[in-house]
C-alpha positions in Angstrom: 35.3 -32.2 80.6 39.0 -32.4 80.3 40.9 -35.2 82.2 44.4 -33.3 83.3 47.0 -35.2 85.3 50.4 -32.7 86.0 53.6 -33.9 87.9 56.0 -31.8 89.8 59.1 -32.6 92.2 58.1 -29.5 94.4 55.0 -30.1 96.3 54.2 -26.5 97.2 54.1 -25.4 93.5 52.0 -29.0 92.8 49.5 -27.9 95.6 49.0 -24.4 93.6 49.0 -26.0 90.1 46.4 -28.3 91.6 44.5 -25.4 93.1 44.4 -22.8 90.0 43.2 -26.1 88.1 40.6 -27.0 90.2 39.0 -23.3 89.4 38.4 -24.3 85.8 34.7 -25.6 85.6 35.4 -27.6 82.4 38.3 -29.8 84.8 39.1 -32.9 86.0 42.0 -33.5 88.0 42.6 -37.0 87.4 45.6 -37.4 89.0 48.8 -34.8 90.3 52.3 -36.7 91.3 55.7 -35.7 92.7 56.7 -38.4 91.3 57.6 -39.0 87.0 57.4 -43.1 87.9 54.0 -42.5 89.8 52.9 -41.0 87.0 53.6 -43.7 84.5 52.6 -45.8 86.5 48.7 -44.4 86.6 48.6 -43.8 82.8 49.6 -47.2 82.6 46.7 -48.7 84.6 44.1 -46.0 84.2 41.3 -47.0 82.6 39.4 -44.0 81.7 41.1 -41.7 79.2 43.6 -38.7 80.0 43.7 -35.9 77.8 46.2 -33.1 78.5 49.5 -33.6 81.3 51.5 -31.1 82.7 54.5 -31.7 83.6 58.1 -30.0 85.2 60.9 -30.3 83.2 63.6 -30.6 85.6 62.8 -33.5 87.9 65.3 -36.4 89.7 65.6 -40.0 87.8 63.6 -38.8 85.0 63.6 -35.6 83.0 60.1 -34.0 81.4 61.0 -34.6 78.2 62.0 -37.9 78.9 58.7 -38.5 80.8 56.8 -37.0 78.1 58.1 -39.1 75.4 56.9 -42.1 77.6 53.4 -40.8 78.2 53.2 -40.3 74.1 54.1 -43.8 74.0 52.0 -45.5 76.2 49.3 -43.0 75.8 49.5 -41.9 72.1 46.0 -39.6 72.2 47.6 -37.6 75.5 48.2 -33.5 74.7 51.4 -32.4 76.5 52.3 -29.3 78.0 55.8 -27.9 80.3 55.9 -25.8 83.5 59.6 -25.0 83.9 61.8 -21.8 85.2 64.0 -22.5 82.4 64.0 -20.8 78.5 66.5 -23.2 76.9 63.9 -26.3 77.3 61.6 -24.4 74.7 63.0 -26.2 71.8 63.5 -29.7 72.9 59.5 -29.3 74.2 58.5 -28.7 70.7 60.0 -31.6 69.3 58.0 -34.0 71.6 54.8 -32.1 69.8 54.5 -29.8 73.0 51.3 -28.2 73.2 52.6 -25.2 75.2 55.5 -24.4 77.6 54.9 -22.2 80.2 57.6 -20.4 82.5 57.5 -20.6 86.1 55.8 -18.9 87.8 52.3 -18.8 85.5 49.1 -17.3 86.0 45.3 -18.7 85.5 45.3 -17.1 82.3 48.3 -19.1 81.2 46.3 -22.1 82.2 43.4 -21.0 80.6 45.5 -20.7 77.6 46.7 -24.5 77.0 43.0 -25.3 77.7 41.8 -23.4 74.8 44.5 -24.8 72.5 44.5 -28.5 73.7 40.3 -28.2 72.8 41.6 -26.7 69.2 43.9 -29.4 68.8 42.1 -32.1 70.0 39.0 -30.9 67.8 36.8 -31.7 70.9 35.1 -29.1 73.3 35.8 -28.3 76.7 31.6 -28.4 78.0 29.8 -30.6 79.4 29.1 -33.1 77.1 31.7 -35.4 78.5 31.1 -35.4 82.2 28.9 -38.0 81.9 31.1 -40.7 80.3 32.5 -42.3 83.4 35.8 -41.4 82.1 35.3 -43.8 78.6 37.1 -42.7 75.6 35.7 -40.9 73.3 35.6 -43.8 70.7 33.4 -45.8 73.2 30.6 -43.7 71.2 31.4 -45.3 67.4 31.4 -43.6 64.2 28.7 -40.5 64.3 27.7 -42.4 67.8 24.7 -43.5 65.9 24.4 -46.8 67.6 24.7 -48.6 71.1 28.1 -48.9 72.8 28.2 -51.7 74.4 30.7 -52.2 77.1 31.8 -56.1 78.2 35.5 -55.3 79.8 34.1 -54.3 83.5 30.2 -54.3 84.3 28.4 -55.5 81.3 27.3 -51.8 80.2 25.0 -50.4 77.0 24.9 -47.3 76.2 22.0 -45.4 74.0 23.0 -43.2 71.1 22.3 -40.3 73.7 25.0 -41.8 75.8 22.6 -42.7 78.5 23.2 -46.0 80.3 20.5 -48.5 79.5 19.0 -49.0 83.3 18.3 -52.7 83.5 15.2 -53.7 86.2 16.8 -56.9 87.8 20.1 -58.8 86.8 18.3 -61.4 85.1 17.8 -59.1 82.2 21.1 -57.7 81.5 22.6 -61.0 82.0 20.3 -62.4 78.9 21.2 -59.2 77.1 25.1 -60.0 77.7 24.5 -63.6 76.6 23.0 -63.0 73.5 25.8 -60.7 72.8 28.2 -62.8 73.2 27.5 -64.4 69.9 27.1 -61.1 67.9 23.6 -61.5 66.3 23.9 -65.3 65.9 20.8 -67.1 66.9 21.1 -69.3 70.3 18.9 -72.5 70.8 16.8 -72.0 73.5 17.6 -75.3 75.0 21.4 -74.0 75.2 20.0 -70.8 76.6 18.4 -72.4 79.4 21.2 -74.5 79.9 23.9 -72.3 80.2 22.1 -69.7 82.2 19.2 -71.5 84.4 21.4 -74.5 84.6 20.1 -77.1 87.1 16.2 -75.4 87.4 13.1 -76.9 86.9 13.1 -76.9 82.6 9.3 -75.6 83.1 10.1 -72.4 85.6 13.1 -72.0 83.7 10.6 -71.7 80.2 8.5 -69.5 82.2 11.2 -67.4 83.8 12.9 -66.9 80.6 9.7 -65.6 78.9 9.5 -63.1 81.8 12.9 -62.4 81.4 12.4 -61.3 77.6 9.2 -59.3 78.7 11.1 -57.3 80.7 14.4 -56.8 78.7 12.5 -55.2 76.1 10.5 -53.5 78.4 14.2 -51.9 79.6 15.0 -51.4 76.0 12.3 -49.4 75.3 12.5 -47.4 77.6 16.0 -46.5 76.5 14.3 -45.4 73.4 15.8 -48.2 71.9 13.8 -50.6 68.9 13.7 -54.2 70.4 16.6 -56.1 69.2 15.3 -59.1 69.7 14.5 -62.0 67.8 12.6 -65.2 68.4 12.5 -68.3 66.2 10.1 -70.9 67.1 11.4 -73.6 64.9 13.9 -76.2 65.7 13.2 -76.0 69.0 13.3 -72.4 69.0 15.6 -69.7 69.6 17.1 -66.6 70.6 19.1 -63.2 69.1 20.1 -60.1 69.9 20.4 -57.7 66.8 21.5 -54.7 68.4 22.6 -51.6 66.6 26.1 -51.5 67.7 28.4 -48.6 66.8 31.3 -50.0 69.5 32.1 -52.8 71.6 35.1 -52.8 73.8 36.0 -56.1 73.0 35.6 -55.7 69.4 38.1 -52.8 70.0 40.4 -55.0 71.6 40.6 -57.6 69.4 41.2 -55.1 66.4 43.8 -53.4 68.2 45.4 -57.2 69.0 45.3 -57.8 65.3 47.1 -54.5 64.4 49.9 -55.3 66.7 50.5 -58.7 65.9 50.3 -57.0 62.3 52.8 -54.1 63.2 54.4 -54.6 65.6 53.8 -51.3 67.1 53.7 -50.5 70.7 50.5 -48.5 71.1 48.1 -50.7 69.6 49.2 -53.5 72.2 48.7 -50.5 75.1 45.7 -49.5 73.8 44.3 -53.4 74.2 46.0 -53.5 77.3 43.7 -50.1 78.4 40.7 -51.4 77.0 41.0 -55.1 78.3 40.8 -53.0 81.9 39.7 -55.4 85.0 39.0 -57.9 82.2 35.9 -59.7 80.8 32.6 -59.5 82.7 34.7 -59.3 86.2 32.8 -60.6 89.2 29.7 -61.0 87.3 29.5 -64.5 87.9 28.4 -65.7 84.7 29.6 -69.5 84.3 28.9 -69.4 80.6 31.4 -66.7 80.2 34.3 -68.7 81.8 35.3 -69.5 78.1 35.5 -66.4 76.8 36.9 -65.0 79.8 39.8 -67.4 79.4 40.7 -66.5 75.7 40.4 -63.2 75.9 42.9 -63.4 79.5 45.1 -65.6 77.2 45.8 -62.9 74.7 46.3 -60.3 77.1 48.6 -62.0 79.2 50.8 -62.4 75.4 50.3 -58.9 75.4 51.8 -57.8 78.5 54.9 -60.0 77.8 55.6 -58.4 74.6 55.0 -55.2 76.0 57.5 -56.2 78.5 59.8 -57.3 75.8 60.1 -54.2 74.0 60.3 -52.0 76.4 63.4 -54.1 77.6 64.9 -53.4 74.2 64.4 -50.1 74.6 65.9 -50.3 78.2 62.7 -48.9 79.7 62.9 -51.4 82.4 60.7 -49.7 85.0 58.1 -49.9 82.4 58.8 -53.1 81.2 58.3 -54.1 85.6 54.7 -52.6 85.0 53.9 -54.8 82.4 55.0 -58.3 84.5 53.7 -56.7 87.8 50.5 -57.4 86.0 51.0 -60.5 84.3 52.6 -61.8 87.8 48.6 -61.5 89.3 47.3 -63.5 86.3 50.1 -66.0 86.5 51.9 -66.4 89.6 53.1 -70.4 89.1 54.6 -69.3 85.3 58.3 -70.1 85.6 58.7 -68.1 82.4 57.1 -65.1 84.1 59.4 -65.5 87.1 62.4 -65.9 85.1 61.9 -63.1 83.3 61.1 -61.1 86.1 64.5 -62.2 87.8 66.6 -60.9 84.5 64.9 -57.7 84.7 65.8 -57.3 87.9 69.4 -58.0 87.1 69.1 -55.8 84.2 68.0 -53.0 86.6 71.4 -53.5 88.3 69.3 -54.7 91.1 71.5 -58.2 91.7 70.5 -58.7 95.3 67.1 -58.1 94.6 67.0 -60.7 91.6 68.7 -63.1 93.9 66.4 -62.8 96.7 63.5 -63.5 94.0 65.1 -66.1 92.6 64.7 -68.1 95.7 61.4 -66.9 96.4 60.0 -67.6 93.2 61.8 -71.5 93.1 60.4 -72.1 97.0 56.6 -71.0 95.3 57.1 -73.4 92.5 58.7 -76.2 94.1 55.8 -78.3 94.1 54.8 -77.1 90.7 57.2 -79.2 88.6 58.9 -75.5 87.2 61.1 -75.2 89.6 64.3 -76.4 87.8 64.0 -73.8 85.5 64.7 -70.7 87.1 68.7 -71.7 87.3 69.6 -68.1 88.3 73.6 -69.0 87.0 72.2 -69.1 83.5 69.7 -66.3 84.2 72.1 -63.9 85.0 74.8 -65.3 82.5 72.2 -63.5 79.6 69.3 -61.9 81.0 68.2 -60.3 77.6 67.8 -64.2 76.2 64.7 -64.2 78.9 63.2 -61.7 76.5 63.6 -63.3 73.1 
């Protein structure tokens, strides 16, 4: 299945685009905007991947090539194609790595056309072996997909070779599974086990509820086809570990791509963590002995988002650069250095009532937080860029 998002000013001729897509069988229309911010703004938060966008070329505030440059940055796996009225864009489309550019007005068979050559490009095909991904990259699967991908940003999720879900009976059983995973094959004491996740039970219910607990996750497991993973030490107490065959982990992903930007520098290795960090670690699950991890993890990601923030300001990107602290803003809404930041992009924006306004807001929200006294909006505005260095 092919994820295709496509922008265009003119809503009549985005209601037919949408329509002559929506006849392809092997199509997904994830998303269509009249709108080039809109757009950034969902391949910025989308989780799931995107693989081919359409887009005008002559649009208000920002131009096609201009948006397409941005969607290659943010989104560096994304095939791009043009739908203008205009011949003299041809060249400048080809320089952004263009997949096609079609004149207005096109056919289905134009369509049909960038489909075949964005599956020859992307060396993927169009069928149906990805409808049933939940919209996961295709790296979720590992090298040669030859073992489990397991899934911890969002619902704790495995997935079998096969790509089939691992169906888990009661909660109990995934949650032991997503414990033991936690510490990547390393053996858990079961006193710690019982402790972190039966905390304040009855020690002999919780020794007999764990035992059914086992029972049943490899009961789960093999009916995944999957060889039990499991294994039990009885000495010192005894213990626990999960030895699955893992091919991918989302946070393993994450971390690497963390390392390679702190390495490199480069922008799309820090979006790609910020994709695959999602909704964050084991959201809503309610597992108290992931609050730790939770925390790191949210730590780095909120370092992320700032220097995301940072270089898009040097590259005067500042809508973008407003994405990033829209969303470190919900993890940290009493930071003064989030606010005052947020205040000199505003004033970079040329928005000076705006950053005034928030200013005050943001000083009235942290009066009682000791940070107040920072935000002095004179030396703000006196160098905004400093807020980013």
């Amino acid at each position: 299945m092919i994820r295709v998002i496509a922008v265009d000013d003119e809503q009549p001729a985005l209601h037919r685009l949408g329509k002559l897509l929506e006849s392809f069988g092997n199509v997904e229309v994830a998303g269509l905007f009249d709108r080039a911010s809109a757009c950034l703004d969902f391949a910025l938060a989308e989780e799931g991947r995107i693989d081919l966008a359409l887009l005008d070329m002559e649009m208000p505030k920002i131009h096609g090539l201009e948006l397409g440059r941005r969607l290659r940055e943010c989104r560096p796996e994304i095939q791009i194609a043009f739908l203008t009225a205009h011949e003299q864009f041809a060249k400048d489309a080809f320089e952004v790595e263009a997949l096609d550019y079609l004149l207005k007005p096109f056919a289905v068979g134009d369509l049909a056309r960038i489909l075949e050559r964005w599956s020859k490009r992307s060396g993927r095909s169009a069928g149906g072996k990805q409808e049933d991904d939940g919209g996961r990259d295709d790296a979720s699967e590992g090298p040669g997909g030859r073992g489990v991908a397991v899934h911890s940003f969002g619902p704790f999720t495995v997935l079998t070779p096969g790509r089939e879900p691992v169906r888990f009976r009661n909660s109990k059983s995934r949650e032991l599974l997503a414990y033991l995973h936690q510490f990547r094959g390393k053996p858990v004491g079961k006193s710690r086990l019982l402790e972190d996740i039966w905390y304040g039970r009855n020690p002999e219910r919780a020794q007999v509820t764990l035992h059914t607990t086992v029972y049943q996750l490899r009961k789960d497991l093999e009916a995944a086809g999957l060889a039990d993973p499991l294994v039990q030490s009885k000495t010192d107490g005894g213990s626990y570990a999960a030895l699955l065959p893992v091919s991918y982990s989302d946070v393993e992903a994450y971390e690497e791509e963390q390392r390679q930007f702190k390495r490199t520098g480069s922008l799309s290795h820090a979006l790609k963590a910020i994709r695959l960090y999602g909704e964050g670690y084991l959201p809503g699950s309610g597992y108290v002995w992931a609050a730790p991890r939770q925390a790191e993890l949210e730590l780095g990601y909120a370092e992320l988002l700032e220097a995301v923030a940072g270089l898009y300001v040097k590259q005067h990107k500042y809508d973008m650069a407003l994405n990033s602290l829209r969303k470190l803003a919900e993890l940290s809404p009493l930071s003064g250095r989030l606010h005052t930041m947020m205040t000199a992009l505003l004033l970079l924006m040329g928005r000076e009532e705006d950053a005034r306004e928030y200013s005050a807001l943001a000083r009235e929200l942290l009066a009682d937080s000791g940070v107040a006294e920072r935000l002095d909006y004179a030396a703000i505005a006196a160098d905004p860029l400093r807020c980013f260095s």
